[in-house]
C-alpha positions in Angstrom: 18.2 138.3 81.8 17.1 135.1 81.4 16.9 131.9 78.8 13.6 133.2 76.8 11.9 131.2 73.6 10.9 133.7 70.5 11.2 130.9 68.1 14.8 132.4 66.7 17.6 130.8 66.3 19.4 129.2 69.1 21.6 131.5 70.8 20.4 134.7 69.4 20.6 137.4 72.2 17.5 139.4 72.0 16.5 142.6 73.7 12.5 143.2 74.4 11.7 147.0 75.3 9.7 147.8 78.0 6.3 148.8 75.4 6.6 145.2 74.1 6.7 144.1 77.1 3.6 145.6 78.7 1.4 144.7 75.7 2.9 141.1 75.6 -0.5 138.9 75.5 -0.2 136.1 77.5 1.5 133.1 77.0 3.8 133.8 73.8 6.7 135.2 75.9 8.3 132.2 77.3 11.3 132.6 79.8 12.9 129.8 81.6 10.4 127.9 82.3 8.0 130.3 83.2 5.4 131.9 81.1 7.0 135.2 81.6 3.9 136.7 79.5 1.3 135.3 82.4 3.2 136.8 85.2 3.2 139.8 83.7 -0.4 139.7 83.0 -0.7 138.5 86.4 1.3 141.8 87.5 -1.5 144.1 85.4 -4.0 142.5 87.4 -2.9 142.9 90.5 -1.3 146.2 89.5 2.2 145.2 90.4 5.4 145.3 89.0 8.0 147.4 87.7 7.7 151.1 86.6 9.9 150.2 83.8 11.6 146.9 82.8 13.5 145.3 79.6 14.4 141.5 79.2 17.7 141.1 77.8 17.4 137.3 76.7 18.9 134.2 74.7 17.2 131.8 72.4 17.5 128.4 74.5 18.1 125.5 71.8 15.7 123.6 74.2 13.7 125.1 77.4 14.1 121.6 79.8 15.1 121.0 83.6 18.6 120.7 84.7 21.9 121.6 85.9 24.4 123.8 83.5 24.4 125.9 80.6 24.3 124.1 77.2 27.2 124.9 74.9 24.9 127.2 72.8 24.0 129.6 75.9 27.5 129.4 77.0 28.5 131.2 73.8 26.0 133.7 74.2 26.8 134.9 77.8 29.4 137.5 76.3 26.9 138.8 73.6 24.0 138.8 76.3 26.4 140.6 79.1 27.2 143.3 76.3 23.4 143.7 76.0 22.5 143.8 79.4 25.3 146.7 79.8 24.4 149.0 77.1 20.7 148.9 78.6 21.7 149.8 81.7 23.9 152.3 80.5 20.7 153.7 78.2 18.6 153.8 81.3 21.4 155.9 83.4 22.6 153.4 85.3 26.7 152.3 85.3 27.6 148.9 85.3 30.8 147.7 87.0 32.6 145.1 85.6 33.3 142.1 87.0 36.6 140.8 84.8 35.6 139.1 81.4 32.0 138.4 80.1 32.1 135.0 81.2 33.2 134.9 84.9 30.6 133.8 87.0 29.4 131.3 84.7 30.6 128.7 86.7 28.8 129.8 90.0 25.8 130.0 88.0 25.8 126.6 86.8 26.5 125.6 90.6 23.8 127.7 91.8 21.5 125.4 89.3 21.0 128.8 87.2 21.3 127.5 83.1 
């Protein structure tokens, strides 16, 4: 789960299966601030990683260093939880809930996590 640039529209929540993600060239995929589609390329190489994955991820308005979520990630946390739930209940795994969508948020931004 994670702030990831696809060129859609600011706060869209998107879901990327595992298949994408494995033939991801590098570069395009870009989470955080991190090329996520070089360290997973780097991950081939050096056959490592994950037997299965999924990135569960929101359209940043801007990808840029700081403190906080923006108002337009803020708004997606709920959307993005939701996600992030019905994949782990698709994979077999249950999810316990933690109170509403949005707690944590808070400790996140502490933490430096936007």
């Amino acid at each position: 789960v994670d702030a990831v640039d696809l060129g859609r529209v600011p706060g869209s929540v998107v879901v990327v299966d595992d298949d994408t993600l494995r033939h991801a060239p590098a570069g395009p995929l870009q989470a955080g601030r991190d090329g996520l589609g070089d360290l997973l390329m780097a991950a081939r190489l050096m056959s490592a990683g994950p037997d299965a994955m999924v990135l569960v991820g929101v359209q940043p308005s801007e990808i840029d260093t700081g403190l906080g979520l923006t108002d337009v990630m803020r708004a997606a946390v709920p959307a993005a939880v939701q996600a992030t739930i019905r994949e782990l209940e698709r994979l077999g795994a249950a999810a316990a809930s933690a109170g509403p969508a949005v707690r944590g948020i808070d400790d996140a931004e502490a933490a430096g996590c936007d």
